[in-house]
Structures are given as C-alpha cells and as structure tokens.
TORKOL-4160 file (C-alpha; in steps of 0.2 Angstrom, whole numbers, padded with zeros to 4 digits, m for minus):
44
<pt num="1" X="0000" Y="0000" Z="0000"/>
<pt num="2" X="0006" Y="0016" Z="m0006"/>
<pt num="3" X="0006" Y="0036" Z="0001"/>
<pt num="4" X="m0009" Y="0044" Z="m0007"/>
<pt num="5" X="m0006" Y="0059" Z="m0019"/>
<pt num="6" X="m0006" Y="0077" Z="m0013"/>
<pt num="7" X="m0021" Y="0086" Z="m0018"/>
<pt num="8" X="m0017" Y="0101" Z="m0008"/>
<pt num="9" X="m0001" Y="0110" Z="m0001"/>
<pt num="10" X="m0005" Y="0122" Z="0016"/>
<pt num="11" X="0011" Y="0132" Z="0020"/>
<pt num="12" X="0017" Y="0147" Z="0026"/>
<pt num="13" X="0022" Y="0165" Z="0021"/>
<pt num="14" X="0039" Y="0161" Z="0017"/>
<pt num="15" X="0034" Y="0146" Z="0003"/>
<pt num="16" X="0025" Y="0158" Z="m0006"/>
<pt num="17" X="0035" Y="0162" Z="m0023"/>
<pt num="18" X="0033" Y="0166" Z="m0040"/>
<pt num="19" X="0040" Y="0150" Z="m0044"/>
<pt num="20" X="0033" Y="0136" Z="m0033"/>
<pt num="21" X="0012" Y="0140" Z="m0036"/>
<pt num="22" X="0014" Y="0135" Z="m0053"/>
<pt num="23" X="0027" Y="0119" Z="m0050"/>
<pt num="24" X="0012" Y="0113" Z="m0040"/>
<pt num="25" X="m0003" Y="0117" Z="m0051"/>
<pt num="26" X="0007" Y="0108" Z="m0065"/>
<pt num="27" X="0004" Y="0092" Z="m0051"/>
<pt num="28" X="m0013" Y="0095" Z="m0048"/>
<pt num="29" X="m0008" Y="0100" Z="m0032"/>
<pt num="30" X="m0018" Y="0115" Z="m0025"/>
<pt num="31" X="m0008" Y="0128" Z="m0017"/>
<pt num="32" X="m0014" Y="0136" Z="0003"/>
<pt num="33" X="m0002" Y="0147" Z="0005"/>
<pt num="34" X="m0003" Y="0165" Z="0011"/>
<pt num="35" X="0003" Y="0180" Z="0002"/>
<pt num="36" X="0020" Y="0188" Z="0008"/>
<pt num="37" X="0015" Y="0206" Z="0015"/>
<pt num="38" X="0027" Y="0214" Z="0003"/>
<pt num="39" X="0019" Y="0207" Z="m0011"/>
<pt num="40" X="0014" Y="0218" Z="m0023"/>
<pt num="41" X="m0005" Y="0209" Z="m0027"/>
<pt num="42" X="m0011" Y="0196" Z="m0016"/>
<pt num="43" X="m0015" Y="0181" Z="m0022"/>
<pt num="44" X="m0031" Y="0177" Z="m0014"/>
C-alpha cells in the first residue's frame, strides 16, 4: 500500500513564490499558502 497523492499543499508566508504556485498546479496539487506582505497583489 502506497502514500496517497497530494491534492493540496497548506504552508506558510515564506513558501509563497513566483515559482513554486505553478510547479504545484502543474501536479494537480492545489496551493494554501498566504501572500508575503510585501507582495505587490495578493493572491487570494
């Protein structure tokens, strides 16, 4: 018996970046994460 697949990530501030959302949409993972402050627009 295997580990299921990731469906969602939840992480913190410091995961969110440019580059990482997209590396997970591409693996049908869906991305929690909250915006940094100093982010220009929030992603919701």
């Amino acid at each position: 018996m295997g580990v299921p697949r990731a469906r969602a990530l939840i992480a913190g501030r410091g995961d969110d970046s440019n580059a990482f959302r997209p590396a997970l949409a591409g693996r049908g993972i869906e991305a929690c994460i909250p915006s940094k402050k100093n982010r220009k627009q929030p992603i919701p």
